[in-house]
N, C-alpha and C positions, 0 to 999 in steps of 0.2 A: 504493500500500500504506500502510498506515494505523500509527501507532507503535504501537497493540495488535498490530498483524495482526506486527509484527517482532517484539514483545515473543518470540509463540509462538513463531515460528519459532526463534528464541536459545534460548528453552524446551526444545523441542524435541529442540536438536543437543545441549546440555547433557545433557539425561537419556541418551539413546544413549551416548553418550563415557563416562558417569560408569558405566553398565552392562556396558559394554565392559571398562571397567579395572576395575573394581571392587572383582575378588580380584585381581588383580596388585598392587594399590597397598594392597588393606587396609588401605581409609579409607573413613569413612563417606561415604554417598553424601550425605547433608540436608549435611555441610560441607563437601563436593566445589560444590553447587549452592551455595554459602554463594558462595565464592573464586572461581567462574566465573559471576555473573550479571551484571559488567561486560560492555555492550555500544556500541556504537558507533554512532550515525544523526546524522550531523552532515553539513551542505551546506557545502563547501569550496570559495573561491574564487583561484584562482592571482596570484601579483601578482609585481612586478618590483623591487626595487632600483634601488642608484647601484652605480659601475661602483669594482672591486673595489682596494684596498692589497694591497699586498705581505703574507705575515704567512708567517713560518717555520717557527712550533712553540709550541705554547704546554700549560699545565698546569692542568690544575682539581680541585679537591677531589672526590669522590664519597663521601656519604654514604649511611650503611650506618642498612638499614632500623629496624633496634635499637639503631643508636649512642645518644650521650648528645647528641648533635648533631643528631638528628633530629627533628624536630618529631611523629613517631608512638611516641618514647619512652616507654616506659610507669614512673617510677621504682620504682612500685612487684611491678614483675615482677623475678623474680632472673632469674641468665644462666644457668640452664637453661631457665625458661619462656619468655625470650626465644627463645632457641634451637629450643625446643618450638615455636615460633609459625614461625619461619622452614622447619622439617621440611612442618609444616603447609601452609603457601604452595607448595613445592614439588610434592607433589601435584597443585596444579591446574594449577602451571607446565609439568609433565612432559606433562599434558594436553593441552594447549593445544600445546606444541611439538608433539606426537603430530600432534595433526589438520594442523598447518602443514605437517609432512612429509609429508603426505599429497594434500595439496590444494595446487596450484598458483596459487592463486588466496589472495590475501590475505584472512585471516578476521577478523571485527570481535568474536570472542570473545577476551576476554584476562582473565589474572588481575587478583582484584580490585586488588593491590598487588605491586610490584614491589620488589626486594634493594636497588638504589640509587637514591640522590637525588641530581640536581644543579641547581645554582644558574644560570639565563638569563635575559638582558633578548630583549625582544620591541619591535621598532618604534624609530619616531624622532617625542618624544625616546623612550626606553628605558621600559619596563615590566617591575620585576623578576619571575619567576616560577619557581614550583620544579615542578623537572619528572621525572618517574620513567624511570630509562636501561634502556633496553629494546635486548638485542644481537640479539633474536630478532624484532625485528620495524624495516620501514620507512619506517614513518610515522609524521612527528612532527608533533603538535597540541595546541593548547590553548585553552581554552574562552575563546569570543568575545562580544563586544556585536554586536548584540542577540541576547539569548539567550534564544530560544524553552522552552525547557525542559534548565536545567544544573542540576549538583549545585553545592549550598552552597560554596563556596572563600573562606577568609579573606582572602586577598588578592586586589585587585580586578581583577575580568574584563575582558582584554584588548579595548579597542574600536579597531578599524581606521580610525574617520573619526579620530581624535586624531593619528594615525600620516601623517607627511610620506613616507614610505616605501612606503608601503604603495596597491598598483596590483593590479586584478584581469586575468588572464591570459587571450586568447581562445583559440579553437580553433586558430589560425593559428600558436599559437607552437610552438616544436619539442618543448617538456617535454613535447603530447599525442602526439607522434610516439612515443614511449619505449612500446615492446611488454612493458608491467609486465603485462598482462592486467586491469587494473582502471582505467586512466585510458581515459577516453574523453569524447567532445565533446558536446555539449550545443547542438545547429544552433538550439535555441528562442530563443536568447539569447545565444549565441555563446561561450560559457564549456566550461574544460576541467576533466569533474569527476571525482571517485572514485566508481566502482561498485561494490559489495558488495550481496547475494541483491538485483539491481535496487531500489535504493536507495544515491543519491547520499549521498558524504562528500569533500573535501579541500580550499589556499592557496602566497603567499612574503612574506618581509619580512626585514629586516635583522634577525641574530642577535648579542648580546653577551655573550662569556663571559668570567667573571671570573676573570681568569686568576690563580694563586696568586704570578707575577711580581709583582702588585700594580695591573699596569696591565691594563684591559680589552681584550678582543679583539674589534674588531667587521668583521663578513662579511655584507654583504648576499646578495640574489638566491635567500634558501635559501625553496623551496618546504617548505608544511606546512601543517595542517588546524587550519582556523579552526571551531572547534565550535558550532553555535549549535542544538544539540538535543542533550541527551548525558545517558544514562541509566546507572545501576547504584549499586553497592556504593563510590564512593569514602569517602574521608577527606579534610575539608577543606581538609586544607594543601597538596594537589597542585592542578596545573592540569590536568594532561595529561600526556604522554607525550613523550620524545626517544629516535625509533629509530636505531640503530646498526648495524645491518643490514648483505648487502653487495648487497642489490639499488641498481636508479638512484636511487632515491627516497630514499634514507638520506640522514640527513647525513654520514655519511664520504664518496659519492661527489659530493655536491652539494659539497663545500667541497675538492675534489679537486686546484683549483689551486692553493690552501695547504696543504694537508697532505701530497698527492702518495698517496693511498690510503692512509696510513700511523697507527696509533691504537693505544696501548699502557694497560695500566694495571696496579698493583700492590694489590691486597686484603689489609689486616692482616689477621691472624686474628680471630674472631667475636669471642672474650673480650675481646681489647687492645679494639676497639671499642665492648663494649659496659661498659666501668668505665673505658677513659680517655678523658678529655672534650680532650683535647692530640692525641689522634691520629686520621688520616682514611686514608679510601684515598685513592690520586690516578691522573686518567686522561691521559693526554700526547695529545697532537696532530702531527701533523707530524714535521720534525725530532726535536722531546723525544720522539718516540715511537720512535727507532731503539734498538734491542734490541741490543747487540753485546758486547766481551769476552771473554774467557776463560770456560768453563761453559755459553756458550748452547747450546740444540739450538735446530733447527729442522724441522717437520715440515709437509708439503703440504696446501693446503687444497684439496676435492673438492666439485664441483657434484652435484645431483643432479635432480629433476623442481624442484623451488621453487631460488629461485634469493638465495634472504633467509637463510639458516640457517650458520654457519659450519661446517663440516664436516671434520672428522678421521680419521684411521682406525687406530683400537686392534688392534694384533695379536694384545695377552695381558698379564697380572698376573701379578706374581712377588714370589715369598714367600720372602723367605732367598733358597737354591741354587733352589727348586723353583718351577717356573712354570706357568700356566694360558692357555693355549690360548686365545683367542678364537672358538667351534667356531659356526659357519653352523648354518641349518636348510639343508634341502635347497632349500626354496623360496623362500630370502633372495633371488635373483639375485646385483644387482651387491652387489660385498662391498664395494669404496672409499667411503669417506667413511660410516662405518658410524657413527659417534658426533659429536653436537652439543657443542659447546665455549658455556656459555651462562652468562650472567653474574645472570641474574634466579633461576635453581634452585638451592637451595643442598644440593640432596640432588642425588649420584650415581645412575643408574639404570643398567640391565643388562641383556641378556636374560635369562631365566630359566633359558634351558637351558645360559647360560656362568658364570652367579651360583649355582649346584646345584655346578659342581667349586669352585666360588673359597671359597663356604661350607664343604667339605668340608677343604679344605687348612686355613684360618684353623682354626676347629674341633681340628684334630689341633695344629695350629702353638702356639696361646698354651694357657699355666699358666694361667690364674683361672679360677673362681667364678664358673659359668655361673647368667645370671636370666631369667625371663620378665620381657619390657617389658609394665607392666600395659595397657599402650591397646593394644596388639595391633600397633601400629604398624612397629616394627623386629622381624626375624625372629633377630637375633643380639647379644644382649648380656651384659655382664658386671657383678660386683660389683668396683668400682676399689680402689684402693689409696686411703692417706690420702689423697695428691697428688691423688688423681681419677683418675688413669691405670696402664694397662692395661700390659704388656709384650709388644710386639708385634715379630716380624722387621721387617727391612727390607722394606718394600712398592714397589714399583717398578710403574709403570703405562709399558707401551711402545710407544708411538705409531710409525710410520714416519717410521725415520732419527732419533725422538727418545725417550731412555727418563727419565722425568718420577721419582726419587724422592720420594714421599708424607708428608705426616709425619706421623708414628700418632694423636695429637691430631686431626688433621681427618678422618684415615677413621676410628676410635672416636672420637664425640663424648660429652660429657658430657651426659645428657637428665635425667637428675634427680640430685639429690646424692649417691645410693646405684647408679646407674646410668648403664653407658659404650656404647652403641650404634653397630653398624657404619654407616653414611654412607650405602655402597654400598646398593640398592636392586633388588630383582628386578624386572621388569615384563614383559609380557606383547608386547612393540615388540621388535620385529630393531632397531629404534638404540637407542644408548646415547646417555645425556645426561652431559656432563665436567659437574657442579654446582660451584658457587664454593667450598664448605669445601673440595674437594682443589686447588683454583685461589689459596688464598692461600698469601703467601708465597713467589710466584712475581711476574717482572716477567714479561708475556705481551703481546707485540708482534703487531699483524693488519698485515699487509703486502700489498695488495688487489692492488697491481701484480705481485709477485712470486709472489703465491697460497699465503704461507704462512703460518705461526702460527712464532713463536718462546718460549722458557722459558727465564727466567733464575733462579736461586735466587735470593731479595731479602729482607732485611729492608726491607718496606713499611714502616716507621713515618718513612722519611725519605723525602722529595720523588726521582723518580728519572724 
């Protein structure tokens, strides 16, 4: 198959998806196709490491796609348009998890840009490179020498012959035994490769992260995708991609004998990030990743056909004394694990037929100065106070075994200066997506051994 004959088919599945959602999301379809014509054709080759240190927990910055620390900073946007821009992105990410959940089978469509950035060396000696943290997906890559056809990237494209580390993996090794549904062998050459719509993509080499201890963290043996064809819509200050996933292929489960399944992280609020140049989010590893004390809940995590997605299960929302239901269709099936917990969407989404009582109650609930959002974009907003905000009960989001209080700032966001919009999102999908504005603020532990998710109330703007 030929890179044109892929191009369509991405084509293709893009317009379907974007038809499909269209009136749920009440977004334009030309900047739906804008944010999903990132696609993936790269030939990956597996390779081996040196044999592994001890490491018990370590901490790293995550940079927030608008911060002041991010290299996609735009100064000249205020922090509504930034915000506006983040709304935007989620759209295609809501997407894009949609079809995940749907398909078994790892998809090479992804949004053009992802909510976080973090900082990794690649190889021996080290290669630094900035990479976009992706919870929703398991494969992590970045664009390699020799490079058949890559996007533009300011810093220089990783090459594997410089690299003392770096060994390619045959068929014989056990990582092509792993029943992902997309690794398979390659008898021509004896190589174990990624398959997507029949067309190979995937790689290992030694990982270094900068840990905020001051000292680096380095962990060989971690398999990942050496790109040396790769098409679409980036921005050149990314390489690639670091999945987070809980499929085998993640790097949570690949570095599983240092961390023990274990990875936490805390997200300031959007504003702190995007006007203070002093503050970050931070993602824990290991040990610094244990969640505990006084306040935590803890709530189970649920498999479902894909085995990559972190999975929750919301019972209902409550407003003040009064509460909403989380009400099934008839032909939902399984109900567990009904909502995605996802670090790249920064908009909530809902079904429609449980976001029609939740609108209704909000609605009767708050005092102000109802507006039409002129993009059409949010179905519920208000004229704010001087402050920018809204008066809203207590919101309570209640997961099994854990009930999460919201805080009214991250479910009304500020979208223009004259205008506060609900977060929460209708769509036309039996799941629901947990997005990052109602995720900050919280310390949120993944616990892969245990199968849970933990919330701690946090002031993020300190290391935790």
């Amino acid at each position: 198959m030929s890179l044109a004959d892929f191009r369509d088919i991405i084509r293709v599945k893009i317009e379907e998806d974007t038809a499909e959602n269209r009136q749920a999301f009440a977004f334009d379809f030309l900047h739906l196709c804008i944010f999903l014509t990132l696609f993936l054709l790269s030939f990956f080759h597996l390779s081996l490491g040196s044999s592994r240190k001890s490491v018990s927990g370590f901490t790293l910055d995550l940079i927030h796609h608008g911060s002041l620390l991010s290299p996609f900073h735009n100064p000249s946007n205020t922090l509504s348009e930034r915000l506006q821009n983040a709304f935007d992105r989620s759209f295609s990410r809501a997407s894009f998890l949609k079809e995940k959940s749907d398909n078994s089978i790892q998809t090479t469509v992804i949004p053009k840009r992802g909510e976080f950035l973090m900082k990794i060396s690649i190889g021996t000696p080290p290669v630094d490179t900035l990479v976009i943290v992706d919870t929703g997906s398991d494969l992590t890559w970045t664009q390699c020498e020799p490079c058949v056809d890559c996007f533009k990237q300011l810093i220089p494209i990783f090459n594997p012959k410089n690299s003392s580390s770096y060994k390619t993996i045959g068929c014989e090794n056990k990582i092509c035994d792993r029943e992902e549904g997309f690794l398979t062998c390659n008898d021509k050459n004896n190589t174990c490769i990624y398959e997507v719509y029949k067309d190979q993509s995937h790689t290992i080499e030694t990982f270094r992260f900068a840990s905020t201890s001051g000292k680096n963290v380095s962990i060989p043996d971690i398999a990942f995708g050496c790109g040396r064809s790769n098409g679409g819509m980036f921005i050149n200050a990314t390489s690639g991609f670091i999945g987070l996933g809980r499929g085998n292929l993640s790097i949570v489960n690949q570095m599983h004998q240092e961390i023990k399944g274990k990875f936490s992280y805390c997200l300031i609020p959007f504003e702190i990030s995007s006007t203070n140049p002093n503050a970050t989010s931070h993602i824990n590893f290991g040990d610094n990743a244990v969640v505990s004390s006084p306040g935590v809940v803890s709530t189970p995590l649920f498999t479902k056909v894909e085995s990559t997605l972190y999975r929750l299960n919301l019972t209902a929302i409550s407003l003040g004394n009064k509460r909403v239901e989380y009400i099934f269709s008839e032909s939902s099936g399984n109900h567990q694990g009904n909502t995605i917990i996802d670090s790249g969407t920064a908009l909530t989404f809902i079904p429609d037929f449980f976001y029609a009582s939740l609108e209704i109650l909000l609605i009767h609930s708050i005092n102000a100065t109802r507006k039409d959002d002129p993009s059409g974009a949010f179905n519920l907003c208000y004229e704010p106070k001087e402050n920018g905000t809204i008066d809203v009960p207590k919101i309570v989001a209640h997961f099994t075994n854990a009930d999460l209080e919201l805080s009214p700032t991250s479910v009304f966001a500020k979208v223009a200066d004259d205008l506060v919009c609900l977060t929460i999102m209708a769509s036309n999908d039996e799941n629901s997506i947990f997005g990052n504005l109602l995720q900050s603020s919280f310390l949120i532990g993944f616990d892969l051994v245990a199968n849970t998710v933990s919330f701690k109330p946090t002031d993020c703007t300190y290391k935790h």
